[in-house]
CHARMM internal coordinates of N, CA and C (Angstrom, degrees):
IC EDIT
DIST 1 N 1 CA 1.4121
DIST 1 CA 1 C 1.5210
ANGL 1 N 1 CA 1 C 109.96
DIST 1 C 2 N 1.3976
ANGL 1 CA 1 C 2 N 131.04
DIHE 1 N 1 CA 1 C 2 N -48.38
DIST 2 N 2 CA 1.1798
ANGL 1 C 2 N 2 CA 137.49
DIHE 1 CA 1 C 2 N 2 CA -162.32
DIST 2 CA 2 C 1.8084
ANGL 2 N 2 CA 2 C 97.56
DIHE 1 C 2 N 2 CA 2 C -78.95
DIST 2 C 3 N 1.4484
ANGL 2 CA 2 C 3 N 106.50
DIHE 2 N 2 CA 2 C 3 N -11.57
DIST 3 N 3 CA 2.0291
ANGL 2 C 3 N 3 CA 108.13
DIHE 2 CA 2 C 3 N 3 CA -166.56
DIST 3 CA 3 C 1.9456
ANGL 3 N 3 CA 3 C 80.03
DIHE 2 C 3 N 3 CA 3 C -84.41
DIST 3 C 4 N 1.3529
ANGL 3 CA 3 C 4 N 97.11
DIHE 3 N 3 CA 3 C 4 N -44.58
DIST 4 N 4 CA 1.4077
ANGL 3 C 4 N 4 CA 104.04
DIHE 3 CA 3 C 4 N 4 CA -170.09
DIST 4 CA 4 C 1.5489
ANGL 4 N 4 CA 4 C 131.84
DIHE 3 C 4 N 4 CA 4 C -33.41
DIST 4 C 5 N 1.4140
ANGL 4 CA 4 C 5 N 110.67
DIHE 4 N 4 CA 4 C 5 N -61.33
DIST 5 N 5 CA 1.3648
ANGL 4 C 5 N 5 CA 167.67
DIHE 4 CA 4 C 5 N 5 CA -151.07
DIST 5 CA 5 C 1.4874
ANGL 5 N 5 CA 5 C 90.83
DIHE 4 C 5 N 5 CA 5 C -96.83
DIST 5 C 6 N 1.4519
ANGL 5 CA 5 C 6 N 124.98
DIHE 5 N 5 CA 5 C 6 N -70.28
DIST 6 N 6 CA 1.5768
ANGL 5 C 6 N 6 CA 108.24
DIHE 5 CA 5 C 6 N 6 CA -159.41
DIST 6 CA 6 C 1.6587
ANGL 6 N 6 CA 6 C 117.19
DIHE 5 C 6 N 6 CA 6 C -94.77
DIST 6 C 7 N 1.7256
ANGL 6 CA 6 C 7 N 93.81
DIHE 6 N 6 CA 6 C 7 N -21.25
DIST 7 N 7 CA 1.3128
ANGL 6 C 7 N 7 CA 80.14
DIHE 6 CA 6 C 7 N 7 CA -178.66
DIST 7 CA 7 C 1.7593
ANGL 7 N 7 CA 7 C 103.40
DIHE 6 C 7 N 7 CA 7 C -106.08
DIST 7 C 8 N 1.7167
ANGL 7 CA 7 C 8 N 119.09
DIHE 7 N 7 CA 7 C 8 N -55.35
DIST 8 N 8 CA 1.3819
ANGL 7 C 8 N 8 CA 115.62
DIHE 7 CA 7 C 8 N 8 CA -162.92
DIST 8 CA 8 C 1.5706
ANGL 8 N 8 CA 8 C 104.10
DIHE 7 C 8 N 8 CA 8 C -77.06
DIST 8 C 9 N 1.1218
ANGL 8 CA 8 C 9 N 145.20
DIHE 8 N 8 CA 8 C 9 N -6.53
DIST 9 N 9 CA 1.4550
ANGL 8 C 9 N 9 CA 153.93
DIHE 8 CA 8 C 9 N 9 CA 175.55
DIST 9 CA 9 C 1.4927
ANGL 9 N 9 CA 9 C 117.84
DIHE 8 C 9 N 9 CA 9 C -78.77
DIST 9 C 10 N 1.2939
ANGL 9 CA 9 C 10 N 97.90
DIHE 9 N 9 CA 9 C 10 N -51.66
DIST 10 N 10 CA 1.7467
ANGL 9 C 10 N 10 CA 117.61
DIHE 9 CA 9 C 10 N 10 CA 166.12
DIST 10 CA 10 C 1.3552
ANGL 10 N 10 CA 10 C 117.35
DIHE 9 C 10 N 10 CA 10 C -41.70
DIST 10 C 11 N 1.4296
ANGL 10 CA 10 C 11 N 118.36
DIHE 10 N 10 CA 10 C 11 N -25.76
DIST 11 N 11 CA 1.4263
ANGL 10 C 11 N 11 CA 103.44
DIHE 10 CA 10 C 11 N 11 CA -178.85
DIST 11 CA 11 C 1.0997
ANGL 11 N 11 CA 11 C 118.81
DIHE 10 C 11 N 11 CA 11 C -98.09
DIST 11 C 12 N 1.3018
ANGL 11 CA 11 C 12 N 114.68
DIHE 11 N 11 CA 11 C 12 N -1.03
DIST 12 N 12 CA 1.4589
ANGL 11 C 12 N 12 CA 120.15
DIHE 11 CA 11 C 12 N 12 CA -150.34
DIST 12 CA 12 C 1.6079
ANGL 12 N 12 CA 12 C 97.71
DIHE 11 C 12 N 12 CA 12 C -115.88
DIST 12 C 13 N 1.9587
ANGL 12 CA 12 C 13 N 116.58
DIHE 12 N 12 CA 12 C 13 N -23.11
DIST 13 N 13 CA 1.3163
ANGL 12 C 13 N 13 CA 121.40
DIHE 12 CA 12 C 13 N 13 CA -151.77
DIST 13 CA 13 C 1.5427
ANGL 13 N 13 CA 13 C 109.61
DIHE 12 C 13 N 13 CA 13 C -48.66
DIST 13 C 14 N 1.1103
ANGL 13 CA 13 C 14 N 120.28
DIHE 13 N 13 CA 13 C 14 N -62.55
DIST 14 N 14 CA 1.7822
ANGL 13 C 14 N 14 CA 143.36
DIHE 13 CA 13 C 14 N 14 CA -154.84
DIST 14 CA 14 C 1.5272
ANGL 14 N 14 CA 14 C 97.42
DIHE 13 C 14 N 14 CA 14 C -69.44
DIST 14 C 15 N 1.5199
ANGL 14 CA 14 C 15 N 136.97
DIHE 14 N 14 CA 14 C 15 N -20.98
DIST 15 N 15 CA 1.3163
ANGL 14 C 15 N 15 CA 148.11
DIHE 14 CA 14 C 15 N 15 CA -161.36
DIST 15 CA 15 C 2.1007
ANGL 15 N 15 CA 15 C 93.28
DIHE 14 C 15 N 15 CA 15 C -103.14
DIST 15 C 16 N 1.3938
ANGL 15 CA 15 C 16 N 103.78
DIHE 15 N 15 CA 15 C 16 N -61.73
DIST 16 N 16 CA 1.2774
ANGL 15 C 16 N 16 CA 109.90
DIHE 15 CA 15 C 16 N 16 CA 167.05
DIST 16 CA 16 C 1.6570
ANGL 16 N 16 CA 16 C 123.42
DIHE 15 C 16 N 16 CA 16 C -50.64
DIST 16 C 17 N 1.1681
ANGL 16 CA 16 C 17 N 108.62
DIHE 16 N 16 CA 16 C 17 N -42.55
DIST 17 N 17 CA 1.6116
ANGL 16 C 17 N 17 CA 126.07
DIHE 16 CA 16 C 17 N 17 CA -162.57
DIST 17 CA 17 C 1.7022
ANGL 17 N 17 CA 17 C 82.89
DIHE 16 C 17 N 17 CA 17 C -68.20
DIST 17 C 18 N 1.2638
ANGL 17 CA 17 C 18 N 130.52
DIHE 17 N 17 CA 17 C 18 N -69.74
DIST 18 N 18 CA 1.2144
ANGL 17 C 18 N 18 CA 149.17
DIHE 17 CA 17 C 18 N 18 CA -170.15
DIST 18 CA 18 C 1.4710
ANGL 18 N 18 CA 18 C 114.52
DIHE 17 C 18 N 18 CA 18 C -22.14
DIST 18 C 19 N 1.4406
ANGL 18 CA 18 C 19 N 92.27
DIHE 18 N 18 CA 18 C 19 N -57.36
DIST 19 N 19 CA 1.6977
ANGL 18 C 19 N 19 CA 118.12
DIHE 18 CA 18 C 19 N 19 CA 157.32
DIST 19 CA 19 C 1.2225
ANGL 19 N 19 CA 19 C 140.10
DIHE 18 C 19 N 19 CA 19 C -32.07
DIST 19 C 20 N 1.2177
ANGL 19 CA 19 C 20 N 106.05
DIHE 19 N 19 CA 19 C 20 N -86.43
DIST 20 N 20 CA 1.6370
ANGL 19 C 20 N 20 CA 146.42
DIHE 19 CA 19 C 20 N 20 CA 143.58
DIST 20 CA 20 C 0.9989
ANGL 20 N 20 CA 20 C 136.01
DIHE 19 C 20 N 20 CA 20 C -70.55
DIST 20 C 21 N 1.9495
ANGL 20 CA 20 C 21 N 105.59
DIHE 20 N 20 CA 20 C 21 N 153.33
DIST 21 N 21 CA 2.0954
ANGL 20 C 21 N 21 CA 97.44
DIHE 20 CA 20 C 21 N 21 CA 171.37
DIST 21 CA 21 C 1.0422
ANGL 21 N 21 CA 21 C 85.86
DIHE 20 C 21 N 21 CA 21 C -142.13
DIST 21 C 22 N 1.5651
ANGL 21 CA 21 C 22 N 117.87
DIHE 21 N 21 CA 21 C 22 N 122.85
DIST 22 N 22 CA 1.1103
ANGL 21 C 22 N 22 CA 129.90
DIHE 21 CA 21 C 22 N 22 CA 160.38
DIST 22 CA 22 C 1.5676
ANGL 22 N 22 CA 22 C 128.80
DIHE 21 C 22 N 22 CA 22 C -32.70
DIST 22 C 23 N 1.5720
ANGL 22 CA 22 C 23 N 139.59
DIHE 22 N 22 CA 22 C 23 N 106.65
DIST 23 N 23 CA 1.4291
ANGL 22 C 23 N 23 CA 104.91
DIHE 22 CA 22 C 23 N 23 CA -163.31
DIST 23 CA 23 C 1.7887
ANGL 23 N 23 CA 23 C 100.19
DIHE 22 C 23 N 23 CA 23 C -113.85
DIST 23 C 24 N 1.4615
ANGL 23 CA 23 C 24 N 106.55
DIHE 23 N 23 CA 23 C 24 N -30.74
DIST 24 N 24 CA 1.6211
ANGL 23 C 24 N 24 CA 103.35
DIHE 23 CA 23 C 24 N 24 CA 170.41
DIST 24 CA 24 C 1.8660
ANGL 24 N 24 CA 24 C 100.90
DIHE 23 C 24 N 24 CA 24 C -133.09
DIST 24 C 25 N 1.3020
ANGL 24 CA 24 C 25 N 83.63
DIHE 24 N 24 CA 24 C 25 N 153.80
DIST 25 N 25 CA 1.9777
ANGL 24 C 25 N 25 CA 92.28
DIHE 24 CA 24 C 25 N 25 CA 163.99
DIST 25 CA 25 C 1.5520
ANGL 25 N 25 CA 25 C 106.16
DIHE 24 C 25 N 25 CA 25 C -147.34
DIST 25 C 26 N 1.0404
ANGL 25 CA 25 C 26 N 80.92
DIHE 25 N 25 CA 25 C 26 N 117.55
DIST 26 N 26 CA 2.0419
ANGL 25 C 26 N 26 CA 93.75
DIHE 25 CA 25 C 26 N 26 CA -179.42
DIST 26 CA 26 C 1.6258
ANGL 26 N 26 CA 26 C 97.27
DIHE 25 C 26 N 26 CA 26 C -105.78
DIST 26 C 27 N 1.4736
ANGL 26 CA 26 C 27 N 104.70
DIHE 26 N 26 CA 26 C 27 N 121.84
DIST 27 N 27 CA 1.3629
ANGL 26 C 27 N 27 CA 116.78
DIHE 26 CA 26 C 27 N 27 CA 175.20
DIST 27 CA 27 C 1.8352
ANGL 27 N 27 CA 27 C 91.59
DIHE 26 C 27 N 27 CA 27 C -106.41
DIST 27 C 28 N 1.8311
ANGL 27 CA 27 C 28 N 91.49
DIHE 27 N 27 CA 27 C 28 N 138.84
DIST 28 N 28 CA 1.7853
ANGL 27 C 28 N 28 CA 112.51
DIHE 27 CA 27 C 28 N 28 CA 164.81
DIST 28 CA 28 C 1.4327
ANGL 28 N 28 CA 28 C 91.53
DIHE 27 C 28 N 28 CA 28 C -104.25
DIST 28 C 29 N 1.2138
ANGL 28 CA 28 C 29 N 119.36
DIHE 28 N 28 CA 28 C 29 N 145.58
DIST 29 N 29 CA 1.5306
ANGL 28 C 29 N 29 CA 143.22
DIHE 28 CA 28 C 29 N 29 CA 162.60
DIST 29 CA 29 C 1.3453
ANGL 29 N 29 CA 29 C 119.45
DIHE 28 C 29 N 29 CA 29 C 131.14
DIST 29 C 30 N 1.2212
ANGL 29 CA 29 C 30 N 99.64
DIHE 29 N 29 CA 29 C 30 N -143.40
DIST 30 N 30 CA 1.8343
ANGL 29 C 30 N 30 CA 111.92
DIHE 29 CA 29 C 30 N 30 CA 171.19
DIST 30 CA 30 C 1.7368
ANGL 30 N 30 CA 30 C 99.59
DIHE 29 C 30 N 30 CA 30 C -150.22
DIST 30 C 31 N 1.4885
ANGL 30 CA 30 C 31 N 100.30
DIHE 30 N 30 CA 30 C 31 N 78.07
DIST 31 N 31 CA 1.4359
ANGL 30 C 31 N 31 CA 85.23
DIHE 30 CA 30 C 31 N 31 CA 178.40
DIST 31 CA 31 C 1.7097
ANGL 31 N 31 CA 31 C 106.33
DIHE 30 C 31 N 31 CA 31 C -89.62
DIST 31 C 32 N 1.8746
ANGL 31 CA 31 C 32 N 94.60
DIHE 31 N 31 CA 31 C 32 N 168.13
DIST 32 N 32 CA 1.8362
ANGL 31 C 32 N 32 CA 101.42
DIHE 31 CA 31 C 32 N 32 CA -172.31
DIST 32 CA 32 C 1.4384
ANGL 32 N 32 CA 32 C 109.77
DIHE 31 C 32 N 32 CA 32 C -51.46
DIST 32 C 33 N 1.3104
ANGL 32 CA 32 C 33 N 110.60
DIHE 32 N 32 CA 32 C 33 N 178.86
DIST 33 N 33 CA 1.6657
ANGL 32 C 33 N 33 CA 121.79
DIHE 32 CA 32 C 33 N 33 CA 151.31
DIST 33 CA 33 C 1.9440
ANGL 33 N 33 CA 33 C 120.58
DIHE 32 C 33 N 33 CA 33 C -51.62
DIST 33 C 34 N 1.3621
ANGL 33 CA 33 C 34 N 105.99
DIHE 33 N 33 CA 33 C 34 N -43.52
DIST 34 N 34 CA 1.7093
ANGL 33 C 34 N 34 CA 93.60
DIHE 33 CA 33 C 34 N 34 CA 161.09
DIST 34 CA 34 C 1.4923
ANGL 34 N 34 CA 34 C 130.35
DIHE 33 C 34 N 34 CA 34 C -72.49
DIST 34 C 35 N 1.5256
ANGL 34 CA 34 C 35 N 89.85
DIHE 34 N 34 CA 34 C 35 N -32.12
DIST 35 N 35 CA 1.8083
ANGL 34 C 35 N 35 CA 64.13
DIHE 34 CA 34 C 35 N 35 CA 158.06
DIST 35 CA 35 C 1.0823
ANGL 35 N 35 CA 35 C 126.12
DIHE 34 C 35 N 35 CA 35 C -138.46
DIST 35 C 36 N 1.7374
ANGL 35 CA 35 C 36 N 99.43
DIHE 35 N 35 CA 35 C 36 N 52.50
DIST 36 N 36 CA 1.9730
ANGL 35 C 36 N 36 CA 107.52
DIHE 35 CA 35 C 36 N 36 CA 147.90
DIST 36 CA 36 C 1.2489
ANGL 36 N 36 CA 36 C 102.87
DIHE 35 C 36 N 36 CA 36 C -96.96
DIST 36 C 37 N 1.5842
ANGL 36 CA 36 C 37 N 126.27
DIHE 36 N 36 CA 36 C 37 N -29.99
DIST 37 N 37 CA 1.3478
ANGL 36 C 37 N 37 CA 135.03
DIHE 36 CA 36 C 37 N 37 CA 147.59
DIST 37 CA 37 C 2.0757
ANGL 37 N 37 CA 37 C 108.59
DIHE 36 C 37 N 37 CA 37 C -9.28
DIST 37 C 38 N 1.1126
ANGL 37 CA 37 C 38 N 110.25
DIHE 37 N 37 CA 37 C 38 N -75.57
DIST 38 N 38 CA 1.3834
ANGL 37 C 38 N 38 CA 132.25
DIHE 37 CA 37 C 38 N 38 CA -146.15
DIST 38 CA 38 C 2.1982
ANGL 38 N 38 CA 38 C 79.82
DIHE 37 C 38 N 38 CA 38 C -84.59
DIST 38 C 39 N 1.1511
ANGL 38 CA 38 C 39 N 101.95
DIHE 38 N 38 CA 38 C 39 N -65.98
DIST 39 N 39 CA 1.8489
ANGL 38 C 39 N 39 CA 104.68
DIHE 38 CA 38 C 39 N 39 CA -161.81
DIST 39 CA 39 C 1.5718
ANGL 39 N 39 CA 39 C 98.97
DIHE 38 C 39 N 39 CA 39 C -67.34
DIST 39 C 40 N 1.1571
ANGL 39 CA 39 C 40 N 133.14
DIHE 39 N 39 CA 39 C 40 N -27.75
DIST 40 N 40 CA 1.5505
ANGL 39 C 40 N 40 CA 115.46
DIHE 39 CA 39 C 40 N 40 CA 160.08
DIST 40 CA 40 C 1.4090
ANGL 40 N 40 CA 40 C 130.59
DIHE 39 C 40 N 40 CA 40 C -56.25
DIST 40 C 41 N 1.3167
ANGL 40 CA 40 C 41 N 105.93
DIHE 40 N 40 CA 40 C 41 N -25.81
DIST 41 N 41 CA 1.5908
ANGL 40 C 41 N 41 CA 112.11
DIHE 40 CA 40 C 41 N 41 CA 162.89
DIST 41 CA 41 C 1.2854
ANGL 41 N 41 CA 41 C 110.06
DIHE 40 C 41 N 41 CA 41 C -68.09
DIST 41 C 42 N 1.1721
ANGL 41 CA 41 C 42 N 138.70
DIHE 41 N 41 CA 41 C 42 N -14.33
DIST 42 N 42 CA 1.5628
ANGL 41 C 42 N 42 CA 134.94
DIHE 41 CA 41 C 42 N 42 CA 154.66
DIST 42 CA 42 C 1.4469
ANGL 42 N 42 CA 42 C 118.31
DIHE 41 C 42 N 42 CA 42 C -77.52
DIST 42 C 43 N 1.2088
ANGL 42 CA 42 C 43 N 118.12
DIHE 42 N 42 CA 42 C 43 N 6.19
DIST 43 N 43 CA 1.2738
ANGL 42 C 43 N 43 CA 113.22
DIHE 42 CA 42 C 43 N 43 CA -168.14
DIST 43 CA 43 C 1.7807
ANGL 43 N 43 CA 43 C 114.70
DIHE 42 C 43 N 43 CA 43 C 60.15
DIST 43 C 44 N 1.0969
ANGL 43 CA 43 C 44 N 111.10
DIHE 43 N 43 CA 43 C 44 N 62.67
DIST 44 N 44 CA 1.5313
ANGL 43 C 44 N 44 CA 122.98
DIHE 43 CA 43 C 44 N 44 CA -160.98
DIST 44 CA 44 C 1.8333
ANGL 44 N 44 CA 44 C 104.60
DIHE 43 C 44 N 44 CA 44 C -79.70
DIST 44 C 45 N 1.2762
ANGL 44 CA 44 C 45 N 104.45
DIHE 44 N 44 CA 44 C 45 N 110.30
DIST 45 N 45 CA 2.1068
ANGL 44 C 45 N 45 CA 96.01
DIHE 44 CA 44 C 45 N 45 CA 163.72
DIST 45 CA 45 C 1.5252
ANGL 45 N 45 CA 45 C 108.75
DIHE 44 C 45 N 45 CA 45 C -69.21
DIST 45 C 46 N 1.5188
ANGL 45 CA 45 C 46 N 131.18
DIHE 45 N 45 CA 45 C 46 N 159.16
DIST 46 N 46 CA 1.3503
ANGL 45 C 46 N 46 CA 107.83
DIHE 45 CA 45 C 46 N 46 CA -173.73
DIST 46 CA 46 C 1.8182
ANGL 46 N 46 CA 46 C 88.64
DIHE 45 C 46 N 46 CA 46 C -112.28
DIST 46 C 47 N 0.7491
ANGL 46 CA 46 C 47 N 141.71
DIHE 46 N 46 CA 46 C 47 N -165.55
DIST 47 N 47 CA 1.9411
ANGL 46 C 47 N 47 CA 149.94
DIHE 46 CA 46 C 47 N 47 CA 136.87
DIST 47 CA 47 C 1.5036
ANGL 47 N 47 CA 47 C 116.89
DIHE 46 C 47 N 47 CA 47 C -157.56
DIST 47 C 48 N 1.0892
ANGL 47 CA 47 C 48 N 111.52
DIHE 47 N 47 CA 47 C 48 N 120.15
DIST 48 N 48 CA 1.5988
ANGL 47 C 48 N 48 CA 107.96
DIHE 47 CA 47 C 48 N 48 CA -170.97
DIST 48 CA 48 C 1.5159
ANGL 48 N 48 CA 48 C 89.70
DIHE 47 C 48 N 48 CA 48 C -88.22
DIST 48 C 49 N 1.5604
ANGL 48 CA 48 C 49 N 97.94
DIHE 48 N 48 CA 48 C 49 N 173.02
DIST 49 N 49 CA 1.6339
ANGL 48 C 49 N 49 CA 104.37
DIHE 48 CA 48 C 49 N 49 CA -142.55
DIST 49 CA 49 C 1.7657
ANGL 49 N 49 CA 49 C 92.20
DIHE 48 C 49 N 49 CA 49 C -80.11
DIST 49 C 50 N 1.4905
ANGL 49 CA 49 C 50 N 118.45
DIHE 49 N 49 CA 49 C 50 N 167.09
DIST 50 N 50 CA 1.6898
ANGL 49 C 50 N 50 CA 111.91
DIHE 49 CA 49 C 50 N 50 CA 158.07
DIST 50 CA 50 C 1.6328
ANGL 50 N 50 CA 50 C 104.68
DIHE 49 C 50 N 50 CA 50 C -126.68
DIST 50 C 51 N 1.6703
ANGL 50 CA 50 C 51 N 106.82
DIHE 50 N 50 CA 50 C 51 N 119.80
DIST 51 N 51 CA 1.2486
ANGL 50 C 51 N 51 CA 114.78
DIHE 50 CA 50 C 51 N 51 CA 153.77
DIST 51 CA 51 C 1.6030
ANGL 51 N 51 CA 51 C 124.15
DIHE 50 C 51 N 51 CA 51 C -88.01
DIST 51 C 52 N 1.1350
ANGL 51 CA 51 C 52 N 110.10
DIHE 51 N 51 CA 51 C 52 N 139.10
DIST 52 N 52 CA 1.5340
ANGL 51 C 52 N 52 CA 98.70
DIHE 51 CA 51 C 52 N 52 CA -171.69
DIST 52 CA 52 C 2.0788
ANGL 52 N 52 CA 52 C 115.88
DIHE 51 C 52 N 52 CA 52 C 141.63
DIST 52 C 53 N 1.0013
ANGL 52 CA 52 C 53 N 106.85
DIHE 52 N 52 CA 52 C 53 N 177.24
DIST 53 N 53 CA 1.5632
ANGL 52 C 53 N 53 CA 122.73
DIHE 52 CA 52 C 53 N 53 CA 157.17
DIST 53 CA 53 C 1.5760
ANGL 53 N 53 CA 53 C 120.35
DIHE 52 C 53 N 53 CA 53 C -125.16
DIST 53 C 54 N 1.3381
ANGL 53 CA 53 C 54 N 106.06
DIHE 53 N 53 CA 53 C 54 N 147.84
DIST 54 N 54 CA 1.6447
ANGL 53 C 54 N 54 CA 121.20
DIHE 53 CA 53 C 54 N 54 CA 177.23
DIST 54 CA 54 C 1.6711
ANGL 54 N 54 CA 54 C 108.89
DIHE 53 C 54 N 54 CA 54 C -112.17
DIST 54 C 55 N 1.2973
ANGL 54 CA 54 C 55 N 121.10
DIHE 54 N 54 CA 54 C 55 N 149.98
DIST 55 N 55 CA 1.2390
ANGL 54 C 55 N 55 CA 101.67
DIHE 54 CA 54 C 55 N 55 CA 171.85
DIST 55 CA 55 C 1.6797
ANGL 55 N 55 CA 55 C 85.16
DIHE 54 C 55 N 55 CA 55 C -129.07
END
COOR INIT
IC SEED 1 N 1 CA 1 C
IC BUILD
């Protein structure tokens, strides 16, 4: 995510942004401090993952 984001995303951002507006980003996982760093600037929801069944 962070290879994603800083390097192949970067070129494209200001062309994309132009486009689009980001309005939600829901991250699944547990990503690090750099890049909750980087996805909180999106206003990031977090959800850690669920393995399993509910009844």
């Amino acid at each position: 995510m962070l290879h994603h984001v800083t390097k192949t995303f970067s070129q494209f951002a200001d062309a994309f942004t132009a486009l689009a507006a980001v309005q939600s980003f829901i991250v699944y996982g547990t990503p690090d401090s750099a890049a909750r760093a980087i996805l909180d600037g999106f206003g990031a929801v977090y959800f850690t993952r669920f393995d399993g069944f509910t009844k």
